[in-house]
Every structure is written in C-alpha cells, then in structure tokens.
Phi, psi and omega in degrees: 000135186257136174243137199271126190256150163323159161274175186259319167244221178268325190283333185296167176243177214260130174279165166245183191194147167240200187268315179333291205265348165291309183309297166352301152309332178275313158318315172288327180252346196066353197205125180207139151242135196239122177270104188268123186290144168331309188280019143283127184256156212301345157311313185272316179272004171272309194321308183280315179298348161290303201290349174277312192310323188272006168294323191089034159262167156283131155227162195220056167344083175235150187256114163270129186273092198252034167192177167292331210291134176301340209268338214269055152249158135218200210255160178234105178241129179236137172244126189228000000 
C-alpha cells in the first residue's frame, strides 16, 4: 500500500512511502511522526495504524487542521 505524505511547501509534490519503508524507519530511529495529505483515504490509514499495532507498537491517528477551510487538513501518525 502506497501512502501519500504531506508537502512541505506548495510548490513541492506530494511523495509516496509504502509500510515497508515506514518499517525501516522505525528500526532505525524507534520512533516517527509522520504527516499525510489529505487525499488519502481514512480507510488506508486506519489499515496502517492496525498493521503497526499488531506489530506491538503504539500508533497514534489525528487530523490536524492548518488552516480556516474545512478543506485545510492532513492526517498526523505518531509510531512508538
């Protein structure tokens, strides 16, 4: 499963990450918060917050709101 990450600014384009290269990650630092664009669907990231869970990590699923627009969010996952 390909997961979409936030941009950093506007001009940039949106990268992708699969569960693969998150795990990796995790090995290495033990710990990641990772910010996800909107157009991911809340379906595919519950998906992932299971697949860590049954790993026996924490995961942690919040929409952060960066603007007035109902549209202005994206997903927040913190791995512990």
């Amino acid at each position: 499963m390909k997961l979409k990450l936030a941009k950093n600014s506007v001009d940039d384009k949106n990268e992708s990450i699969t569960l693969g290269e998150i795990a990796e990650m995790l090995e290495k630092e033990g710990q990641k918060i990772l910010y996800f664009d909107q157009d991911n669907s809340h379906k595919n990231l519950v998906s992932l917050v299971e697949h860590f869970e049954e790993k026996g990590l924490s995961v942690y699923l919040k929409e952060v709101k960066y603007g007035l627009d109902e549209g202005d969010y994206m997903y927040e996952v913190h791995i512990l």
